[in-house]
Structures are given as C-alpha cells and as structure tokens.
C-alpha positions in Angstrom: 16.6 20.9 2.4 13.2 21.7 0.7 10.2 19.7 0.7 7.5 20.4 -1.6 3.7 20.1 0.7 1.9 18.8 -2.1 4.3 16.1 -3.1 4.6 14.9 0.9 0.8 15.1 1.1 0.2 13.0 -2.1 3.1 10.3 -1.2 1.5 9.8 2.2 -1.7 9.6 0.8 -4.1 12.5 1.6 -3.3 15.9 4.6 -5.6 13.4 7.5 -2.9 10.8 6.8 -0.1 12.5 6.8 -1.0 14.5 10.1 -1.7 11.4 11.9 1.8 9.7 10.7 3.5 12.9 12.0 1.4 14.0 15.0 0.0 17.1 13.7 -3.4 18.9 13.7 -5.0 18.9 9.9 -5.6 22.0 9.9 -1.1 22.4 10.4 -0.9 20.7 7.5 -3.6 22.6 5.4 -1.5 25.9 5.9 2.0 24.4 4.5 -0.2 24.9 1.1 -1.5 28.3 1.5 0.6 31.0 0.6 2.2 33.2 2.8 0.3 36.2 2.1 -2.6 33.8 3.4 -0.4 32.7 6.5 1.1 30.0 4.9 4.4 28.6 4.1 3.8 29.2 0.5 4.1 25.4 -0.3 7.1 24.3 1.4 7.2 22.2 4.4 8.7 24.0 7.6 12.1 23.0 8.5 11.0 22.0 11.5 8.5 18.8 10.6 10.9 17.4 8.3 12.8 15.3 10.6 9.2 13.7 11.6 8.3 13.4 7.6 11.3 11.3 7.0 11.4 9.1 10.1 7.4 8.5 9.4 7.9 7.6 6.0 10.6 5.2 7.1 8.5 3.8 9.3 5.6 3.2 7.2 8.2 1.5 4.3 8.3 3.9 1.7 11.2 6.3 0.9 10.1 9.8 0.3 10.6 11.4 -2.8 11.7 15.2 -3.1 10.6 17.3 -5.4 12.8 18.0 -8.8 14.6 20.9 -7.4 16.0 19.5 -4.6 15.8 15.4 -5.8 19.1 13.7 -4.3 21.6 12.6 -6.3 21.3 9.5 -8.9 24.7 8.9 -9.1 24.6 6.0 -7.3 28.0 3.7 -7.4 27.4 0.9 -9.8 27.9 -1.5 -7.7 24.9 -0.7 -5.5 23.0 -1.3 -8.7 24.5 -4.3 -9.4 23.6 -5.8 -5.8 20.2 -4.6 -6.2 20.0 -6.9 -9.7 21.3 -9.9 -8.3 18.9 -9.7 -5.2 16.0 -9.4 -7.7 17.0 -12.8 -9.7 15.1 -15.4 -7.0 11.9 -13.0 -7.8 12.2 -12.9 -11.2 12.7 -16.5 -11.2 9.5 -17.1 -8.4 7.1 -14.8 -10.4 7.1 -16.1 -14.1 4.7 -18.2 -15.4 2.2 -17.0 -12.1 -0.8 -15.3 -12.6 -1.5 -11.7 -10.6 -4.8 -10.1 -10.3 -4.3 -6.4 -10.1 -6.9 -3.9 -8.7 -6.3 -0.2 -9.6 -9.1 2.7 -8.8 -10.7 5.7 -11.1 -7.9 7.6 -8.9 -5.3 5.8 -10.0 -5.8 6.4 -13.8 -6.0 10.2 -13.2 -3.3 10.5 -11.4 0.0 11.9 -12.8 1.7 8.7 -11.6 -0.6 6.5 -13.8 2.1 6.2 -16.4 4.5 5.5 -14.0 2.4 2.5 -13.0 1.3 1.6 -16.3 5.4 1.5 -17.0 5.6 -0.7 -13.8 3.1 -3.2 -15.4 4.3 -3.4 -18.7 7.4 -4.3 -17.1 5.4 -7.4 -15.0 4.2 -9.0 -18.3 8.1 -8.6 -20.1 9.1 -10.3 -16.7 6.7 -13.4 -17.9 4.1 -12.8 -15.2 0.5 -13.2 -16.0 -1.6 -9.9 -15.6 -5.3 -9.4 -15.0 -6.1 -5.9 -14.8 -9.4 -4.6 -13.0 -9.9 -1.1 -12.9 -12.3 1.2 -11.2 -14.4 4.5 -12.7 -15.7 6.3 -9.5 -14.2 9.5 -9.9 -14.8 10.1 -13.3 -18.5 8.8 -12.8 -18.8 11.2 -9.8 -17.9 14.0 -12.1 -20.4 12.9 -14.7 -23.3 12.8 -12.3 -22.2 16.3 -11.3 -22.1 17.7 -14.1 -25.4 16.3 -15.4 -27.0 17.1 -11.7 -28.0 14.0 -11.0 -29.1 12.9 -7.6 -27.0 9.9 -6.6 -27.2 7.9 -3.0 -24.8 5.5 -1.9 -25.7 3.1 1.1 -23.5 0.9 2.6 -20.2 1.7 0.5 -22.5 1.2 -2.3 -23.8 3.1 -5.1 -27.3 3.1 -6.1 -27.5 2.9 -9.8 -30.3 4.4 -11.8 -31.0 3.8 -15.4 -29.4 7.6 -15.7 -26.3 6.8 -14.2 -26.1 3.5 -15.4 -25.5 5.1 -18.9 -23.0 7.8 -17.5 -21.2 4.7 -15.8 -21.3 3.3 -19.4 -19.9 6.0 -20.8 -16.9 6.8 -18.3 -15.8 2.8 -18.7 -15.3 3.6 -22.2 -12.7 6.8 -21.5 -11.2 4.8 -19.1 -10.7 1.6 -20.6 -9.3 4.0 -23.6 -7.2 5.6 -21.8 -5.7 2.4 -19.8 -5.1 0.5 -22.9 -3.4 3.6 -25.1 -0.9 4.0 -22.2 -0.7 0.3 -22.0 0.1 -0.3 -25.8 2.9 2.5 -25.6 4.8 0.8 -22.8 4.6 -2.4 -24.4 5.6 -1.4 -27.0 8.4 0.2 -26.0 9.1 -3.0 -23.0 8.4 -5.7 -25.5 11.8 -8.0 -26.0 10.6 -9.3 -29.7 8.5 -8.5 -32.3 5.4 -10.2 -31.1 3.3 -7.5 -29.6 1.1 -7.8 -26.3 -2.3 -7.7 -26.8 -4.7 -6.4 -24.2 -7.9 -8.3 -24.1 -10.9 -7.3 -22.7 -14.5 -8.6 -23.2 -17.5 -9.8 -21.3 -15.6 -12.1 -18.7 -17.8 -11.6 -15.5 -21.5 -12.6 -15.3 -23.5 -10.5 -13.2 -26.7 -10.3 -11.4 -28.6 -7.3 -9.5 -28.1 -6.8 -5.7 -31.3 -6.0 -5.5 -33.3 -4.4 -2.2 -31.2 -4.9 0.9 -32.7 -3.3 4.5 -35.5 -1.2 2.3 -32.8 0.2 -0.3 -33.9 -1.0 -3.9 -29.8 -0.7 -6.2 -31.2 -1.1 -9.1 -28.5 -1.5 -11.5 -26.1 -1.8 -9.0 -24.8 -5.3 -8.7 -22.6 -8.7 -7.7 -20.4 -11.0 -9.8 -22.3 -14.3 -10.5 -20.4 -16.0 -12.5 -16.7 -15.6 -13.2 -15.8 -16.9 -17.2 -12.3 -18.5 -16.0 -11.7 -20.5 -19.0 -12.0 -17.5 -21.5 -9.4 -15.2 -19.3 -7.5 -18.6 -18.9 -7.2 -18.6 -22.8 -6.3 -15.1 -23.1 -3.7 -15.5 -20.8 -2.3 -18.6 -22.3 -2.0 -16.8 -25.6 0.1 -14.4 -24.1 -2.3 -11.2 -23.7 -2.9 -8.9 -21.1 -6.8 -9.3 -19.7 -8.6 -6.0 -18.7 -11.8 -6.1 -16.8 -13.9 -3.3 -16.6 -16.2 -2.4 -13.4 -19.4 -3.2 -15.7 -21.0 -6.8 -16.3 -23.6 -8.8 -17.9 -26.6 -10.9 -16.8 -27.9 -13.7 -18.8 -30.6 -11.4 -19.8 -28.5 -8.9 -21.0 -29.4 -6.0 -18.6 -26.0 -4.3 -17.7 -25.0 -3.5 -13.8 -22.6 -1.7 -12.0 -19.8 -3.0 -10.0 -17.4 -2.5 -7.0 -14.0 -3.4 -8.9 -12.1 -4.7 -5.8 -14.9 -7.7 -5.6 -14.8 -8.6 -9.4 -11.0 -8.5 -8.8 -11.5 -11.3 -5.7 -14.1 -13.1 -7.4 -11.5 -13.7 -10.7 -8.5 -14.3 -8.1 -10.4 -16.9 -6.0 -12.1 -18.6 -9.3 -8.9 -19.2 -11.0 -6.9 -19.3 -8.1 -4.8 -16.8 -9.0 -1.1 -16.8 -7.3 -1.3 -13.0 -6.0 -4.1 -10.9 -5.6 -3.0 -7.5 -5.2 -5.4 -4.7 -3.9 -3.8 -0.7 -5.3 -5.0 1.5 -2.4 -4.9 5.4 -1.8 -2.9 5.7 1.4 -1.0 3.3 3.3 -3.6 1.4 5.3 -3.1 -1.1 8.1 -1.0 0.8 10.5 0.0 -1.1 14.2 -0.7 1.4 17.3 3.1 2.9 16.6 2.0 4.0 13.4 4.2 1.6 11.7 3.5 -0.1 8.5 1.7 -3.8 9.3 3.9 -5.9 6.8 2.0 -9.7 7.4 -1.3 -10.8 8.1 -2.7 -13.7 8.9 -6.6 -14.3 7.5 -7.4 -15.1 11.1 -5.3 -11.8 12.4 -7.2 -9.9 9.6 -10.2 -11.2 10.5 -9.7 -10.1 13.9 -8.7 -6.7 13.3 -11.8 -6.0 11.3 -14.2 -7.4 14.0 -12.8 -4.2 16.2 -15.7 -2.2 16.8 -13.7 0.9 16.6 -12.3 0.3 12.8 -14.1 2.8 10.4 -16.0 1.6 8.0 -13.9 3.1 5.1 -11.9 2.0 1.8 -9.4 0.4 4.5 -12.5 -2.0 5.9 -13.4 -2.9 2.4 -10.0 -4.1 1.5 -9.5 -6.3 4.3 -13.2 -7.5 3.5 -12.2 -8.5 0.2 -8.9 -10.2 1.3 -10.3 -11.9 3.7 -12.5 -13.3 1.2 -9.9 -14.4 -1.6 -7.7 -15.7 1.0 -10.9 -18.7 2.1 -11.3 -19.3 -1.2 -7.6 -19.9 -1.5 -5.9 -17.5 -2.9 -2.2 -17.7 -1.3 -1.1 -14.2 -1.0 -2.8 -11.0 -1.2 -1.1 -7.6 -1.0 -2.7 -4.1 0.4 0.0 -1.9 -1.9 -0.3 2.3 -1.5 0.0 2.8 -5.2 0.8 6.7 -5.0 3.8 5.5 -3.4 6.3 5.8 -6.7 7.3 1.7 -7.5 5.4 0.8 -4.4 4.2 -2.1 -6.9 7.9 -3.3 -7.5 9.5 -2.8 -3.7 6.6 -4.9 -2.5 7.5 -7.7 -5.5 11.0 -7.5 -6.0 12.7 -6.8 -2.6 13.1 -8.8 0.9 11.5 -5.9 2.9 8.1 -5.1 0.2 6.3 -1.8 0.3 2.7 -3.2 1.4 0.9 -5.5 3.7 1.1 -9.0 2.4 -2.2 -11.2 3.9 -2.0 -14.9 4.1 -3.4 -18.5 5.2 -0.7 -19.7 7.7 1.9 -17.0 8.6 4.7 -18.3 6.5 3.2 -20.3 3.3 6.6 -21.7 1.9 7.5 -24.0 5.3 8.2 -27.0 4.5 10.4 -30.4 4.9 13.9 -29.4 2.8 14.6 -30.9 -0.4 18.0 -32.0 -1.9 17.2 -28.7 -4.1 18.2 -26.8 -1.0 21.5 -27.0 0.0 23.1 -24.4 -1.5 20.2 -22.1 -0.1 20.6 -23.4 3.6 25.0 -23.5 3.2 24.5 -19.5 1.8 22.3 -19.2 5.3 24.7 -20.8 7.6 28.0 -19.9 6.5 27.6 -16.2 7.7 27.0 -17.8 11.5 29.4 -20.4 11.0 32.4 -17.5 10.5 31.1 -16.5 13.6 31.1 -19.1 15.4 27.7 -19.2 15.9 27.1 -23.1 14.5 29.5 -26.0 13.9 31.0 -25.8 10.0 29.0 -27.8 8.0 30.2 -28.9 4.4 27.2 -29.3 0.9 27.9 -33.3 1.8 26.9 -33.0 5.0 23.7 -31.3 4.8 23.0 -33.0 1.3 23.4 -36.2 3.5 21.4 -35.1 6.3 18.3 -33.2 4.5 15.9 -35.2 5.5 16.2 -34.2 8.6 16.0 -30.2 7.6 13.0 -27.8 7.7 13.0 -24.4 5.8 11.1 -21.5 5.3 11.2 -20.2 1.5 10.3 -17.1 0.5 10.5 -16.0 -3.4 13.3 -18.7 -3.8 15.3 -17.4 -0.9 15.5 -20.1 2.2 15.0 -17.5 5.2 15.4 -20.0 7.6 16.5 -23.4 8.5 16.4 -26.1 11.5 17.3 -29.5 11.5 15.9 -32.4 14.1 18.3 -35.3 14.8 16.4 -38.4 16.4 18.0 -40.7 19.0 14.7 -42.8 19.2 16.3 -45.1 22.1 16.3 -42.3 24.4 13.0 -40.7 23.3 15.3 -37.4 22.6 16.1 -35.6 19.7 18.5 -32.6 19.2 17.7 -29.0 17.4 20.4 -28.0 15.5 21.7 -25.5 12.7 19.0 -23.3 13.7 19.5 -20.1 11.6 17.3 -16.8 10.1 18.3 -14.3 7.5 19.2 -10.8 9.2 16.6 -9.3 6.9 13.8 -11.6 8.5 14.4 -11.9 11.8 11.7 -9.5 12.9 8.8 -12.4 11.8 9.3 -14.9 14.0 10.4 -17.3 11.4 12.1 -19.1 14.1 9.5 -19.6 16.2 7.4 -20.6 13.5 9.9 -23.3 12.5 10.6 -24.6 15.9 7.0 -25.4 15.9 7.2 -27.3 13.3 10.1 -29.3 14.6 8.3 -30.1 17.9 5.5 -31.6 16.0 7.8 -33.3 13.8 9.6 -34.9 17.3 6.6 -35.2 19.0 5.5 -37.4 16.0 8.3 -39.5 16.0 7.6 -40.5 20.0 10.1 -37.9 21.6 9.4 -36.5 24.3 12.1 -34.1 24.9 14.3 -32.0 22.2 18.1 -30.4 23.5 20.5 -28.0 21.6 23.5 -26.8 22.2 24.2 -23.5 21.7 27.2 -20.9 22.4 25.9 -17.6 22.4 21.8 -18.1 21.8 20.5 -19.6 25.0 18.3 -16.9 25.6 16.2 -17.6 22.8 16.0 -20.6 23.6 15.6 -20.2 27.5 12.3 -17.8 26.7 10.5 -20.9 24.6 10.6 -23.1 27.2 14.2 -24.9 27.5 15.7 -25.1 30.5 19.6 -25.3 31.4 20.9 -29.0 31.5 24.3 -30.5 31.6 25.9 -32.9 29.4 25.0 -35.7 31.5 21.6 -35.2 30.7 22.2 -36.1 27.1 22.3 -39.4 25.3 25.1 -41.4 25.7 26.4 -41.1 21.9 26.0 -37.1 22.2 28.2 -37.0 24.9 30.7 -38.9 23.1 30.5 -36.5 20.2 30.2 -33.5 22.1 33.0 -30.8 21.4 34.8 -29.9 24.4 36.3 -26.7 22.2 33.2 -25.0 21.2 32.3 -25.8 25.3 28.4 -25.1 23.9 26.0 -24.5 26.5 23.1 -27.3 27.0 19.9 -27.0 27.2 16.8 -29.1 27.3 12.7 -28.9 26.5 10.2 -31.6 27.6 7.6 -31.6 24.5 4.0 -31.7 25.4 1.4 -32.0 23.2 -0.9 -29.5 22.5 
C-alpha cells in the first residue's frame, strides 16, 4: 500500500498535527515531501509509519482517504448501503425544519475540497434543514495586504484594521461571497427536488460597532456584532432561502468594520437560538491526553479545559471561546467539526458515532420522563438483552402500561437508553429495572447519567432505598454504590413475584440526598 504525504498531511490537518497524532519529529514528516534526490521519500509515506497513520486516524474518528491510485474498492455489497440509509432516517427525520449556523474560514473556500463541502450543504437544505452560512476572508485578505505591502498588526487574535485594509477586506468579501454563492447555485441546482430554485440571501443582517482601543491598541476598523437583525434572517429562512453572512458589518452610522466570523456566527446562533451551531475548523482540535478524539463536552468541562494555563492561545482556544459562549446563551448543541476531513460535516450529522466534538448544557440534553411515543424505541433497545437473557421479556403492553414509570435518553430520534423505577411507597423502596444502553453508546456514561436521574426521581417520592435484580450485571451496579442483599431484604409482594428460574442476583442502595 501507498500513501500519498500530502493527502495524509492535509486530512490530519497540517505536518505539527499529524507528527503529534503519530509520535514523530516535524522535521520526519517534512522529508516524506521532499524528493529523494533531496533525501526524501519523494512523496510517499514510508511503509513503516503507516500502521501508526491508520490506527491515529481511527482514533481521532476520521477514516483516511488514499490517494486515487491506490483508493480501496467502492464496490461495497448493497446491503451495507442499505443499512447505512435506514440508520440515517431518525436524523433526517430530527434535523428538518431546524435551523444550523454554519461557520467556514477563507481556508475553506480555497481549498480543493470546497466543492465537496458546498455539495455537502446543498444537500443539508434539500434535507429540509435551515442553513445560515458565515464565512471567513483571512487568507485571501492576507494575500492582498501582501501584495499591496501593507503593514498589518494583529493583537490578541485580532486584526487591526486600517482604512487601507479595510478596503482590501472589502474587496476580498466580494470574490468570496462570489465564489461561495456560484458554487452554491450549481449544487442546488443540481440537488434541488422541484422546480423552485433556492435562493441565497445575503444582505446587511449584523449591526456592528468599533472595538475600539483595548490595553493601548487603537482597531480602528476592526470590530464586534452589536446588533443581530434576527427577524430579517428569520424571514429569509421562512421563505425557503439560504442566508450568507459575510465577515463585514454596518454601524448606524454607516462606517463599515471588520469582523472575526466565528463570533458573528455565535452572536446569530445565540440571538435566534439556533438548534446547532457548528464551528468548521482546520485540524482536529480537542484531543484527550491519549490523543484521542474528545467526542462530548460539557459547557462546564469546556470551560474547564480552557482555564488550563498550559492551553495555547490558538484557533483551538478561540473556538471553545465561542462555544462556550453560544452554549450560555442557549444554544443546545454546538459542534467543533475538522472540515478538511472529506464528509466530516455529514459523519458528525448523520451517524451514531459523529466526526467532531459535540459541546453541550447538561451531558445528555434529550433525558427525559418516556412518553407513550416510545415504546417501540425502548422494545427495539430491550429485545437484543432480553434474547440474552439479560432482562425479563417484556411485551409493547407492558411497557405501554408501565411508561410512566420509564426514563430515556434520546438522541436524533434514537432512545439510547432506558430505566424504569417501580415504587412500593409502603416500604419506602423502589426497584430499578429494565436498565439498558445501545452497544454504540455505552462508552458515555448514559447509564450513569440515567440512574441519576432515577435516584432523584425515588428520592422525590420519599424512598430511601432502590434494589435490582440482575443476572449477569452486578458489577455495575456493585461500583455505584449497591451492595449485595438477599431476597429477604425485599418487600414482601417482590418476594412473592420473584422468579426462582432466572435465580437474579439482589442487590440494594440506600439513597441519600445530595
């Protein structure tokens, strides 16, 4: 097998990044590109890393594409496909009618993969799902400024923007915007379902005002969204159309500024609370001290991270910044997505395990009290265990009968996990049952999570201890604080019902509260 150096290096965003995900010096991976009459491997990656390029990528979520010469096989078996549709429907079904605020950068729209994600957003909007577009210039202003030989200082992550470059920003939004919205129209056309045609709607949606001089540093035209015009881009979207925003606003006065994109993209998100916020980066960014992909965030967990003193103050710091940010002003979910990862966009939407780093309020947003609407979803869950012989065989009636006394945790229309507290109130106990997790999810600690829930659920009902019986789980269960019992210890019309067959194991949990 042949790897192609430029193609790895691009995929895992940039030669620092891939040497750190492999456990390589830089300067290793700067001579894979050199050719060999330079001491090089003339562009190939040695046989020898490419064991440690695979298991990295794995392990960071992404799978690594070849180059065209040596590209696997697409002759997949159709019914791999066919799998793959059915386990997108929930998604489908979860995303239309929601509204996404999309952040791409002046990288992103020179890439060669640009049309690749432009495809992948047309495809969004023909899916029903709401699209705000925010796009960034910095590139192509940097190569203006060069080219004219303008001095340019940034401070703070921020540019300072003189009346010069303030009309060489001017000018770059205009070829960009271009650009974004010719490749746009040719995917929608070509995407659209009917003969109504997709507009793309941009205009004057963000107020601004000037940053002005912060520690001594005058920005001049560099500045900060005042006002967001949420009932304009409301309309646009409620007429079906496709709203681009442009890294350049308007104060009341007229005067133009400059803008960081990724904050006009939180301030929209937050303002008309957007469903999904989703930040495009440049490499895969939050990384655990394995090197692995950090799939789920809390705010507080973000917020935590980026207090370390040892975090660099780069794009990665930024980004959590601005997530952080839309999160407290209560946007639900808000995904860190490496777009130069090929359909990182759609693994992250469309698929249980995602591409990206997904940031959120409460660990698991969609736990709740089951509805009647979610039987079917918790009998799919259980049946697998009940086969077996992991829980008791329950039938629709009986759970339809019981729901009230369910919890699940939902994600994208998929119940993930279940629990159900029965009450005996005279003996202040109440039993955990049908405790199940999807085998994709059981590395989140949904189960903890919803245990949790059903402790404070018992504890508000006056329990003050919980049981289950289990037959082949009481380890779980022993390392969250129940402790063996026998069947003695239950109440009276348990013991009755107990089934001597299944022989379950007993054990109890005094609650205390916290």
């Amino acid at each position: 097998m042949l790897l192609n150096a430029k193609n790895v290096i691009t995929q895992f965003g940039g030669i620092k990044a891939l040497a750190k995900a492999i456990g390589k010096n830089p300067a290793t991976i700067y001579r894979w590109t050199y050719p060999k009459s330079n001491g090089g491997t003339g562009g190939t990656v040695p046989a020898t890393a490419i064991k440690k390029i695979q298991q990295a990528a794995k392990e960071l979520g992404f799978t690594l594409i070849e180059n065209e010469a040596n590209k696997i096989s697409n002759n997949a078996h159709p019914h791999q496909f066919v799998n793959w549709f059915r386990n997108t429907v929930p998604y489908i079904q979860t995303h239309r009618g929601k509204t996404f605020v999309i952040s791409f950068n002046g990288e992103a729209v020179q890439d060669q993969l640009f049309p690749k994600l432009i495809q992948d957003l047309a495809l969004l909007n023909s899916l029903g799902i709401r699209l705000i577009l925010v796009h960034g210039i910095r590139p192509q202003l940097e190569k203006k400024i060069i080219a004219a030989k303008i001095k340019s200082n940034v401070d703070q992550h921020l540019r300072v923007t003189t009346k010069d470059i303030l009309n060489l920003a001017k000018e770059a939004v205009g070829t960009v915007r271009t650009n974004i919205e010719s490749e746009l129209t040719r995917c929608l056309s070509s995407a659209s379902i009917s003969d109504t045609k997709t507009q793309i709607t941009s205009g004057n949606f963000i107020t601004a005002k000037p940053i002005g001089i912060i520690n001594g540093v005058d920005f001049e035209y560099t500045g900060e969204v005042r006002k967001v015009d949420s009932k304009g881009l409301s309309s646009s979207l409620d007429a079906g159309h496709i709203a681009l925003v442009s890294p350049l606003a308007y104060s009341p006065t007229g005067d133009v500024f400059n803008l960081r994109g990724e904050e006009i993209a939180t301030a929209i998100a937050a303002d008309i609370k957007a469903d999904k916020l989703i930040l495009l980066t440049e490499q895969t960014e939050l990384l655990d001290s394995n090197n692995k992909l950090i799939r789920q965030l809390t705010t507080q967990q973000a917020s935590t991270l980026l207090a370390k003193k040892d975090i660099p103050r780069n794009d990665t710091y930024l980004h959590l910044q601005e997530a952080i940010e839309a999160s407290k002003k209560g946007v639900d979910r808000i995904h860190l997505i490496n777009r130069k990862i090929d359909g990182a966009l759609q693994l992250e939407l469309f698929t249980r395990k995602g591409s990206g780093t997904l940031i959120s309020t409460r660990p698991f947003e969609d736990a709740r009290a089951a509805t009647i609407d979610d039987v079917q979803g918790i009998l799919d869950l259980i049946k697998p265990l009940e086969q077996r012989g992991l829980l008791s065989q329950r039938t629709a009636d009986n759970i339809a009968a019981d729901i009230n006394k369910f919890h699940v945790i939902e994600q994208d229309g998929l119940i993930t996990t279940c629990a159900a507290l029965y009450e005996y109130l005279t003996d202040a106990m109440g039993e955990l049952a049908c405790v199940a997790v999807h085998p994709d999810y059981r590395s989140g600690e949904r189960g903890e999570y919803l245990l949790s829930m059903i402790e404070e659920k018992a504890l508000s009902k006056g329990l003050e201890k919980i049981f289950v019986l289990t037959t082949q789980s009481s380890h779980w269960f022993l390392e969250r604080g129940f402790l063996p019992a026998v069947l003695s210890d239950l109440p009276q019309k348990k013991q009755v019902n107990y089934n001597q067959t299944r022989r379950s194991q007993v054990l109890v949990k005094q609650l205390t509260h916290a």
